[in-house]
C-alpha positions in Angstrom: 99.5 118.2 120.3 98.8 115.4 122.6 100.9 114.0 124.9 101.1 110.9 127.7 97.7 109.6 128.3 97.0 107.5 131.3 93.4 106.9 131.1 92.6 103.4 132.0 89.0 104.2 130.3 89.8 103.0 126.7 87.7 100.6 124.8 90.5 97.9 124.9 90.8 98.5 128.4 91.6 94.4 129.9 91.9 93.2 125.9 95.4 91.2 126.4 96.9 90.6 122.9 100.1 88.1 122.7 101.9 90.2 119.2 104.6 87.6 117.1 104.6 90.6 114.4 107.2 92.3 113.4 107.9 95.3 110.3 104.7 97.2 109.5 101.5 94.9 108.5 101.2 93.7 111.9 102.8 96.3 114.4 100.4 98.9 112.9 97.6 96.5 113.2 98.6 96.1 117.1 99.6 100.0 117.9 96.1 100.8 117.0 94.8 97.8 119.4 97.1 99.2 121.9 95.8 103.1 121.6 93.0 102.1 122.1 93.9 100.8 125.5 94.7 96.8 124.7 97.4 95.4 126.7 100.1 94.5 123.8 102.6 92.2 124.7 105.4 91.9 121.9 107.3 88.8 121.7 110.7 89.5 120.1 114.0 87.6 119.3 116.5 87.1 121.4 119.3 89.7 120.7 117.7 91.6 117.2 114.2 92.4 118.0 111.8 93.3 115.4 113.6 93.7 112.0 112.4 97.4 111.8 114.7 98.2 115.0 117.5 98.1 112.3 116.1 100.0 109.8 118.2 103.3 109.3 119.6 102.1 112.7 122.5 104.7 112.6 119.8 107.5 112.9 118.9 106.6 116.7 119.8 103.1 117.7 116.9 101.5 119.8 114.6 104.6 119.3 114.9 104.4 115.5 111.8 106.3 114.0 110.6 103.7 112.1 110.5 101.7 114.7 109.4 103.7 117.0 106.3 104.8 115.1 104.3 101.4 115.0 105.3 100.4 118.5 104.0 102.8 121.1 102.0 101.9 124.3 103.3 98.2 124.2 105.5 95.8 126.6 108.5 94.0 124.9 109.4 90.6 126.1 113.2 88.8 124.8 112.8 85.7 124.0 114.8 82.6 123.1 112.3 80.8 121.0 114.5 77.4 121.3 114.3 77.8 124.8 111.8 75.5 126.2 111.2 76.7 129.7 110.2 80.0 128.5 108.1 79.1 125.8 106.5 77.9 128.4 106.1 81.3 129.6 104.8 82.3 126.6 101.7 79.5 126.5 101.0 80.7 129.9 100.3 84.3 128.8 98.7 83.3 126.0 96.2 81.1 128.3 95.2 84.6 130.2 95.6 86.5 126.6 92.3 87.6 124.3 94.2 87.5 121.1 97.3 86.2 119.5 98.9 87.8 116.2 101.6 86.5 113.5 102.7 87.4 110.4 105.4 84.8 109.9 105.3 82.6 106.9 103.0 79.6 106.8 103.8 76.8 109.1 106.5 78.9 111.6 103.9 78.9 114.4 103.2 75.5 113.6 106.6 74.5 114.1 107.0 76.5 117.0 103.9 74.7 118.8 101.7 77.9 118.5 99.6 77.5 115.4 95.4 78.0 115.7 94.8 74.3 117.0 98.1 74.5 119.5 96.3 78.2 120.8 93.1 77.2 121.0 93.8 73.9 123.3 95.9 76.7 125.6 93.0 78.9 125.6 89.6 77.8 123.9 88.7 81.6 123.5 91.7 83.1 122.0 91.3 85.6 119.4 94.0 84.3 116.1 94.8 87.1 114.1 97.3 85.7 111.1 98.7 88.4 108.6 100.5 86.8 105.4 101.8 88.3 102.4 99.6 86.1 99.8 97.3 84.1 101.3 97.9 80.6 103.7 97.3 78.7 101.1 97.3 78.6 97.3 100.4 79.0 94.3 101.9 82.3 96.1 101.7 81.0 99.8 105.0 80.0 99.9 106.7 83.4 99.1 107.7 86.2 101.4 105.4 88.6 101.4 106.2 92.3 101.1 104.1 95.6 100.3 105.5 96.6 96.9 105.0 92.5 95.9 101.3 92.6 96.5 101.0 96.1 95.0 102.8 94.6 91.8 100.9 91.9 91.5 97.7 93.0 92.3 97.1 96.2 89.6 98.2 98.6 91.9 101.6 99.5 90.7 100.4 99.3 87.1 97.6 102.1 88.0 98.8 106.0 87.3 97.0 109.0 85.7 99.1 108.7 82.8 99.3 106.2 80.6 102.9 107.2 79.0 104.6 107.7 82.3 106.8 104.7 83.3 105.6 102.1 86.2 107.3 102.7 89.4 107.1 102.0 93.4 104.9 104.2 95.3 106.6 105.9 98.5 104.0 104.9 100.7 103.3 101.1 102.6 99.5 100.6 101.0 99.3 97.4 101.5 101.0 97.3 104.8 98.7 99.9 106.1 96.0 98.5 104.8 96.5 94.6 105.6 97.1 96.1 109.0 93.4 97.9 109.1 91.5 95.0 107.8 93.4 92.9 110.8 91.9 95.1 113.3 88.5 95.4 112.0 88.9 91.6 112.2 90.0 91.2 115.7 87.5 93.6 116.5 84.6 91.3 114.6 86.0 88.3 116.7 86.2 89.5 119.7 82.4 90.7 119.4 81.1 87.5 118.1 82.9 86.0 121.1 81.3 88.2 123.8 77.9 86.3 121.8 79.4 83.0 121.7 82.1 82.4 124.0 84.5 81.0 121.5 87.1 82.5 119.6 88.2 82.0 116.2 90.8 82.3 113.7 91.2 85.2 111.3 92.9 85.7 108.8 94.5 88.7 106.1 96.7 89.1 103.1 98.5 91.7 101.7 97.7 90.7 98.4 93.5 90.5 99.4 94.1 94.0 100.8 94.9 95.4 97.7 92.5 93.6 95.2 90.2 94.9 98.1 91.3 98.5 97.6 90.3 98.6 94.1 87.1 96.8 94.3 85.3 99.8 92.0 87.8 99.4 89.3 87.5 95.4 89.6 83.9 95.7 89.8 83.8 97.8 86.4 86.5 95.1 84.6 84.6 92.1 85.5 80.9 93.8 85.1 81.2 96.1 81.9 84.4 95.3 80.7 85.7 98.9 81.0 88.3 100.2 83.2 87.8 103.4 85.5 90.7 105.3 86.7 89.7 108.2 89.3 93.0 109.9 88.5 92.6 110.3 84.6 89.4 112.5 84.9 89.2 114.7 82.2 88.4 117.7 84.6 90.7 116.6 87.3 94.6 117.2 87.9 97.6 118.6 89.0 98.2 122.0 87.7 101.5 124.2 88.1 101.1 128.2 89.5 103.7 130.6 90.2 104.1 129.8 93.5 103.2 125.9 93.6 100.8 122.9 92.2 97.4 122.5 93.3 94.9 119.5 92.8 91.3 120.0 91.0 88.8 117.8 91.1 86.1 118.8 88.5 83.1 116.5 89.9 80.3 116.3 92.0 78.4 119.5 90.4 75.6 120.0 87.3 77.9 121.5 84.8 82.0 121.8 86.6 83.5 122.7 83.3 81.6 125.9 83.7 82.2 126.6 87.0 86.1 125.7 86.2 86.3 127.9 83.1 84.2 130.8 85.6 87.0 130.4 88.1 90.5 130.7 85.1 88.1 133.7 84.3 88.0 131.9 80.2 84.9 131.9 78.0 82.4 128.7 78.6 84.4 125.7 77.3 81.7 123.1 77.8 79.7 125.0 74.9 82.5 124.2 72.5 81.9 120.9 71.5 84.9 119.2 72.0 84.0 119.7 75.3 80.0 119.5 75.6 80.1 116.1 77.8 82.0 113.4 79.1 82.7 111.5 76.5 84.1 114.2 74.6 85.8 115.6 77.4 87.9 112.3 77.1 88.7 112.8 73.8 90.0 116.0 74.1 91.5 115.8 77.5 95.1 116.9 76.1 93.5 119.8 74.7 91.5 120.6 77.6 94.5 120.0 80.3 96.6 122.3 78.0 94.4 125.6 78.3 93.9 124.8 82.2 97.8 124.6 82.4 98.4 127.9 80.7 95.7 129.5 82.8 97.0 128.1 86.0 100.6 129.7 85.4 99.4 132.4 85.4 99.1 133.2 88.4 99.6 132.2 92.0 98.8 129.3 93.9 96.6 131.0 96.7 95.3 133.5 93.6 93.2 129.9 92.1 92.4 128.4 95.0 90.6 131.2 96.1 89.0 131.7 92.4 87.7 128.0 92.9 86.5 128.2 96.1 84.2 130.8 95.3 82.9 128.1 92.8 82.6 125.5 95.2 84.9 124.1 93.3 87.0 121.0 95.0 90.5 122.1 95.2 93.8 121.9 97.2 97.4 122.6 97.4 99.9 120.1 97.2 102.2 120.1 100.2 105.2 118.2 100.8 104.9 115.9 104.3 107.0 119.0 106.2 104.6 121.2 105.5 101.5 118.8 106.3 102.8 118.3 109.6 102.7 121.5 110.5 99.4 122.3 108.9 97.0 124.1 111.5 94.3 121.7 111.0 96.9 118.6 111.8 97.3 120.6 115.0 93.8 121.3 115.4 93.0 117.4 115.2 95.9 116.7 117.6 97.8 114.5 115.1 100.7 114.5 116.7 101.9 112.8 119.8 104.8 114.1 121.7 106.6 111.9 124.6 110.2 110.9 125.4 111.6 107.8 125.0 113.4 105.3 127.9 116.8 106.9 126.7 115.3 110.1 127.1 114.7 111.4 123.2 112.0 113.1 122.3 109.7 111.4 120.4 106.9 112.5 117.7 104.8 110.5 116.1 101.1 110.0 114.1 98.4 110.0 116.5 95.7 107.4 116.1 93.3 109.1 113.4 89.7 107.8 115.3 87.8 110.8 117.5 86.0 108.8 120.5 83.3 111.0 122.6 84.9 109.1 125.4 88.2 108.6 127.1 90.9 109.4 124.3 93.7 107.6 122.7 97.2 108.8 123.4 100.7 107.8 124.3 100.4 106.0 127.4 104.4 104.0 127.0 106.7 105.3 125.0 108.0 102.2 122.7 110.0 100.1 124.7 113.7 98.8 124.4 114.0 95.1 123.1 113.2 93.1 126.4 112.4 96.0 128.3 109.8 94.2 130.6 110.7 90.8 130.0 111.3 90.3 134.4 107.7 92.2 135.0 105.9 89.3 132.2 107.9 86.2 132.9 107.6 86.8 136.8 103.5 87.3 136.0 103.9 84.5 133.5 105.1 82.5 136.5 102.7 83.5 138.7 99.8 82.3 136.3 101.5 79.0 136.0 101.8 78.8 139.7 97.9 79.8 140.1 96.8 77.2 137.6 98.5 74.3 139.4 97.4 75.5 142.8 
């Protein structure tokens, strides 16, 4: 497990970024700037903070989880966003800044005096990273943008393995995640060209572009062939109950993996029956096929087939529950998990950044911080730069 980290040697080392984000798209986008040593300075609202402070807030008040798990190893300032004289405070650190990031709905920065143009006349350079749920412009612009929106809209939701099971939400923030990845990478691109150029730019990224971006193999097939392509409905691959648990099989990647499957249940040859002898007419008969796997598969245990399909280099894996993934000794053995305490004094566990460097490491160098925690240290700086400029 990895705990504090204080090395100053981090990529991002003396990258400043001003943060307006708040949820998941952009805090994830700006904890991964800030592992990787950037100096993230969140802005948040007088008195509430980023809406995911009050998620499930009875579970731990200011060091609530969620929370907690996109905002490590950056500086919270309060702020009164009616208040003139500190907005003022806020253009002045956004003149020594690198990069600014919003996720607010079209026009709010604007209306606040720090949209692109306002930015860029404070600081010619800046870096302005703008995540929105749809797009800035165009017919869904104007609608709050969420994760399981852009999943709906985009194909995402509709996707599953099975036709006949009903649509539903997926568990996990895809879009949020995602959205929040392609905002890095395009920080990352500015910044470079910058270090070229010497100007900044503006970027932008949707939820919605995200996830059409996701699923550009499937779009690719629709718009090119006509056909659709789903990864999950392959006639050799799926999710097979044993006596002690389901395991995943993906029957691909070799010259004949019918064979090597029906080797492993210890069955005759399927693929020279043939309803079986190819593709195609695997599809046909994929009921047929998935109901002789499934009868083979109860067989027995769990840790019986995996081992029967490894010695067919066949792919195959047991499906574990997030508990037992935690612990798993190759989490460990990657040092996915970062241990620290917070201001209050909870221990704290979280996701480590999943990038390997050769060099200095990422790691947990502030725990998250209480809403306004170093609002005095920034505004006196803030101050300070003001007084510097005038001198």
């Amino acid at each position: 497990m990895t705990t504090m980290n204080t090395n100053d040697k981090l990529p991002l080392s003396g990258i400043r970024v001003i943060d307006f984000t708040q949820v998941m798209m952009g805090p994830v986008c700006t904890q991964m700037l800030a592992d990787h040593g950037a100096d993230v300075i969140k802005i948040e609202r007088k008195g509430a903070g980023d809406l995911s402070r009050s998620t499930f807030a009875p579970v731990a008040g200011e060091d609530n989880p969620i929370f907690c798990s996109l905002n490590r190893n950056k500086r919270s300032v309060e702020i009164d966003l009616r208040d003139a004289a500190q907005m003022e405070l806020v253009k002045a650190l956004i003149a020594d800044a690198d990069v600014v990031t919003n996720n607010f709905r079209a026009g709010v920065m604007e209306r606040l005096g720090l949209g692109y143009e306002d930015c860029r006349r404070i600081n010619p350079r800046i870096v302005y990273a703008v995540g929105t749920g749809f797009g800035e412009s165009g017919p869904y612009a104007h609608k709050g943008g969420q994760d399981v929106l852009a999943q709906a809209l985009t194909g995402v939701m509709a996707r599953r393995a099975d036709a006949s099971v009903p649509v539903s939400i997926y568990p996990t923030a895809l879009a949020d995640y995602t959205a929040g990845m392609h905002m890095v990478q395009g920080i990352l691109f500015a910044l470079l060209q910058r270090e070229r150029t010497g100007e900044g730019q503006k970027i932008a990224v949707s939820l919605y572009d995200s996830m059409l971006a996701m699923q550009m193999q499937e779009a690719a097939m629709i718009m090119m062939e006509d056909s659709e392509v789903n990864w999950a409905a392959m006639p050799l691959s799926g999710v097979f109950h044993t006596q002690t648990g389901p395991l995943v099989l993906v029957g691909a990647f070799k010259a004949n993996p019918l064979r090597d499957i029906c080797a492993a249940l210890e069955i005759e040859d399927l693929s020279l029956d043939a309803r079986f002898a190819d593709l195609t007419a695997q599809f046909a008969h994929k009921a047929e096929l998935h109901t002789i796997f499934r009868e083979r598969f109860a067989a027995n245990t769990r840790e019986h087939w995996l081992a029967r399909l490894e010695e067919q280099d066949l792919l195959s894996a047991p499906v574990r529950d997030m508990r037992e993934a935690l612990v798993d000794p190759q989490t460990l053995h990657n040092r996915m998990i970062l241990e620290g305490s917070s201001p209050s004094g909870r221990a704290l566990k979280f996701i480590a950044s999943p990038i390997r460097m050769s060099g200095a490491q990422a790691g947990l160098r502030r725990a998250p911080p209480k809403l306004g925690e170093h609002t005095q240290e920034l505004f006196a700086e803030a101050r300070a730069l003001i007084e510097e400029a005038d001198a």
